[in-house]
C-alpha positions in Angstrom: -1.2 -6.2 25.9 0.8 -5.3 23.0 -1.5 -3.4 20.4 0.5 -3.8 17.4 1.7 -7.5 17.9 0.8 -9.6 15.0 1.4 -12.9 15.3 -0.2 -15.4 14.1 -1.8 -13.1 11.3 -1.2 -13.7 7.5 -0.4 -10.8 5.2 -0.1 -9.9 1.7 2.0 -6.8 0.8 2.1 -6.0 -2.9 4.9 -3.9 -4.6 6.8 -5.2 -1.4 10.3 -5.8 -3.4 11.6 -2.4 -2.3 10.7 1.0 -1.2 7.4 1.7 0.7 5.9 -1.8 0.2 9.5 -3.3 1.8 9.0 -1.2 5.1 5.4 -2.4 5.7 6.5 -5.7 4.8 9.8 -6.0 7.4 7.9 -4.5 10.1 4.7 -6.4 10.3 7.1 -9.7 10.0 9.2 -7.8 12.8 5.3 -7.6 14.9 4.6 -11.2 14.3 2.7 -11.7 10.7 3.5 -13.8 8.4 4.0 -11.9 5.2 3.8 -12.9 1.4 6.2 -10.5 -0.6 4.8 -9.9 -4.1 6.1 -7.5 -6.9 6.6 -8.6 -10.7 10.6 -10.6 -10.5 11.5 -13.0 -8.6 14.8 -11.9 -7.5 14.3 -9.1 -5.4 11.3 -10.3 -3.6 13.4 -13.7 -2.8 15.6 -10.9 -1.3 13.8 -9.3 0.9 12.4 -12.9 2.4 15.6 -13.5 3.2 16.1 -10.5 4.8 13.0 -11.1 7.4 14.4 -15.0 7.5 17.2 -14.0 8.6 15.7 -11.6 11.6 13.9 -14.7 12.7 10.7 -13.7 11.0 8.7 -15.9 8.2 7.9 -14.8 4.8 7.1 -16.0 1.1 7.5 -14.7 -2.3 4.7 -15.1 -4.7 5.2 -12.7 -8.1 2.6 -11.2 -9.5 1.5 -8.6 -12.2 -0.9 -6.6 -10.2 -2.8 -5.5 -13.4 -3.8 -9.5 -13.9 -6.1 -10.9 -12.7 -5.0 -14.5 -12.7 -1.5 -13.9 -11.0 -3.3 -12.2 -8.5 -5.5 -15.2 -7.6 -2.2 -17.4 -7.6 -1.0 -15.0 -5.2 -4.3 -15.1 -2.5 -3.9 -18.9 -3.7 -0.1 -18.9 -2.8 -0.4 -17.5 0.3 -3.4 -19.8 2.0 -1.7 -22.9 0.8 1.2 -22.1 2.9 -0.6 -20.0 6.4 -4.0 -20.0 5.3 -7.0 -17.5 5.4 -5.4 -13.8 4.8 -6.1 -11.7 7.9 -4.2 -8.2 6.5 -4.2 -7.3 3.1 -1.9 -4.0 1.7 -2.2 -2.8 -2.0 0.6 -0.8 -2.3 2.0 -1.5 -5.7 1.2 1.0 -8.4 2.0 2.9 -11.4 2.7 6.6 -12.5 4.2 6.4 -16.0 2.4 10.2 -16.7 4.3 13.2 -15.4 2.6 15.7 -17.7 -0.4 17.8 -17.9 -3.5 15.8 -18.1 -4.2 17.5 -21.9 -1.5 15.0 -23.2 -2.6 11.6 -21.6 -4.1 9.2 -23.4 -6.9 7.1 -23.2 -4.5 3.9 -23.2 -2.8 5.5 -20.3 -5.8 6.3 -18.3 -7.2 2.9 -18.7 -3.7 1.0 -18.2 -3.3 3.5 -15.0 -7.1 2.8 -13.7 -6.3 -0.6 -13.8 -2.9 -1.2 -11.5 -3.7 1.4 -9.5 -7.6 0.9 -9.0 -9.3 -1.6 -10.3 -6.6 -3.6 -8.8 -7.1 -3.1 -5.3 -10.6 -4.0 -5.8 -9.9 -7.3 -8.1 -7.8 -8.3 -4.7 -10.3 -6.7 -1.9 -12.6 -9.2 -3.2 -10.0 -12.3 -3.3 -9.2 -11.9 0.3 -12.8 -10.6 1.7 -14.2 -14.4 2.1 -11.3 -15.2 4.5 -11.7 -12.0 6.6 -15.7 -13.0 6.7 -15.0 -16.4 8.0 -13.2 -15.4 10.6 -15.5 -11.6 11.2 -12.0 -9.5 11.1 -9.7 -8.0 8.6 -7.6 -5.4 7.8 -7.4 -4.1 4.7 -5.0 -1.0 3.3 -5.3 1.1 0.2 -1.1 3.1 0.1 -3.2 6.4 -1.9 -1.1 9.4 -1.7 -1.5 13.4 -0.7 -1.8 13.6 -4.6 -5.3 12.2 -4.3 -6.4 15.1 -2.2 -4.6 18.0 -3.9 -4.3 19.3 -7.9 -1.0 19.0 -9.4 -0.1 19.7 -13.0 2.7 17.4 -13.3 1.2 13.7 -11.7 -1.9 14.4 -11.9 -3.1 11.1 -13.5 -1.5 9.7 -10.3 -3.9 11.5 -8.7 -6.5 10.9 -10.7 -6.3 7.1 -9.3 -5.4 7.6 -5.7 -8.8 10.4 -5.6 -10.6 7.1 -6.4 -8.8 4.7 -4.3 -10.0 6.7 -1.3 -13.3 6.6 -2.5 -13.2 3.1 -3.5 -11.6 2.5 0.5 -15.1 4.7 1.7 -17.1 2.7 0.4 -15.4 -1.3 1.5 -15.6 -0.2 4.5 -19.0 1.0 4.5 -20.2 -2.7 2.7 -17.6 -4.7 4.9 -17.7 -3.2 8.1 -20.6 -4.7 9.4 -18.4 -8.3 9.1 -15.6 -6.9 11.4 -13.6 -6.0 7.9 -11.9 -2.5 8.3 -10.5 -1.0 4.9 -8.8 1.8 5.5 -6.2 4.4 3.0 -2.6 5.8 3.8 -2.0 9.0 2.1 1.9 9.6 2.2 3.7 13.1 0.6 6.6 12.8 -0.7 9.1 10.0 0.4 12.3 9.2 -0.7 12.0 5.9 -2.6 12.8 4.7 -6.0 9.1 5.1 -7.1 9.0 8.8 -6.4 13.1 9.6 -7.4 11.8 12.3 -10.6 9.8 14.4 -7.7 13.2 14.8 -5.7 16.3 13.8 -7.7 16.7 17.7 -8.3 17.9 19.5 -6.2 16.2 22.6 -6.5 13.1 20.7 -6.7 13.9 19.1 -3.6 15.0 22.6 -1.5 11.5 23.8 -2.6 9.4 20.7 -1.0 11.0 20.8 1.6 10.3 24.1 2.5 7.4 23.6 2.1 7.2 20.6 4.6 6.3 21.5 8.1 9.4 19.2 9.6 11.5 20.8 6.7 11.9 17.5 5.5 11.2 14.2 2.9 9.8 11.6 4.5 11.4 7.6 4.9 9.3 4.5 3.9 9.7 3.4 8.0 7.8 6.2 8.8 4.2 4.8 6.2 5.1 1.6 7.3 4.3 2.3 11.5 1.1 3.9 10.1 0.5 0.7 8.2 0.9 -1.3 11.4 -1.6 1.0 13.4 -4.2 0.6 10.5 -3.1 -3.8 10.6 -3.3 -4.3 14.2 -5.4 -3.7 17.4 -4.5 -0.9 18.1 -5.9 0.6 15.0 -9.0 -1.9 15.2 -11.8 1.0 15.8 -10.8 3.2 12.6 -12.3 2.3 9.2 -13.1 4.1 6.1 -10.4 6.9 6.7 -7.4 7.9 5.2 -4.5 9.0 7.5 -2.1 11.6 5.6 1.5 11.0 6.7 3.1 13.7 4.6 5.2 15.9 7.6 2.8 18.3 7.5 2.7 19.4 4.2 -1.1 19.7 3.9 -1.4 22.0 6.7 0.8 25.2 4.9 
């Protein structure tokens, strides 16, 4: 038996155009799943289906504006019309346009932060939940971050909204779990993507995190995306309402 094999499973990945959401995205195709790609244009998610395509795996893009309701029902919609009922759901998409003290956000901020980060994931917990009932199994992932478990006076907004996505992942998969639906939170440090480029494009800055890093490192989005496929799969099918922290020991120092 293969623990991690997938096929045969749907999946939606959002903020899967690039970065973190990509990895997850290639490497449950690369297990079996069927994946829908989803950021907000068109052309980079059509690029990454062609990417899987051409690896022999199968995959859709469907755009959507996580912080809209509407485009996220076309997306669930999207993706049943052409696999049917979603068996793995991954909210990674998010947004950190505050890196400054929390005594200068604002309350449009806060509410336009609570909202693609947070409320979010719930809006699309909910879209998918009736499929994963019908069938009594379902995996669904919260991507939270190490900033949700620590202070920090330069994203700490961010924080702010991871804190509660791991809360908000409790207590799914307290509710849920009796259906065979697991909901579960990935908690990565600091890894080199696009999103995350003003923690490590200095250099200095850099030198210091990863010095303080137990492997002396930044971490790759390959290495959320084989937690993601634990957390998806059998072989993660006993854990629910946890959040695994894949930050190369960071947390530990």
């Amino acid at each position: 038996m293969n623990l991690f094999d997938l096929s045969g499973k749907v999946a939606i990945v959002t903020g899967s155009s690039r970065g973190i959401g990509r990895a997850i995205a290639e490497a449950f195709a690369d297990s079996g799943a069927r994946v829908t790609i989803s950021a907000r244009n068109q052309g980079p998610c059509d690029e990454v289906v062609e990417a899987i395509r051409q690896k022999g795996g199968e995959a859709i893009a469907v755009t959507a504006r996580i912080s809209d309701h509407a485009q996220l029902e076309n997306l669930v919609a999207k993706t049943r019309e052409a696999w049917g009922g979603v068996d793995i759901l991954v909210c990674n998409a998010g947004i950190n346009p505050h890196y400054r003290p929390l005594e200068d956000l604002t309350d449009q901020v806060f509410e336009r932060m609570m909202t693609n980060n947070v409320l979010s994931n719930l809006w699309l917990s909910k879209l998918v939940v009736p499929d994963m009932k019908a069938k009594a199994e379902g995996s669904i992932i919260f991507i939270s971050s190490t900033g949700g478990l620590k202070s920090s006076t330069v994203i700490a907004m961010y924080g702010v909204t991871k804190a509660a996505d791991i809360a908000l992942c409790r207590s799914l998969a307290a509710e849920w779990g009796p259906l065979g639906i697991r909901v579960n939170c990935i908690a990565p440090g600091l890894i080199v993507t696009e999103f995350a480029r003003a923690l490590y494009e200095d250099p200095e800055r850099r030198a210091r995190r990863e010095a303080a890093t137990v492997l002396k490192r930044l971490g790759q989005p390959e290495e959320i995306a084989g937690a993601a496929l634990l957390l998806a799969s059998r072989a993660g099918s006993y854990i629910t309402g946890h959040t695994l922290v894949v930050d190369g020991g960071t947390m530990v120092v």
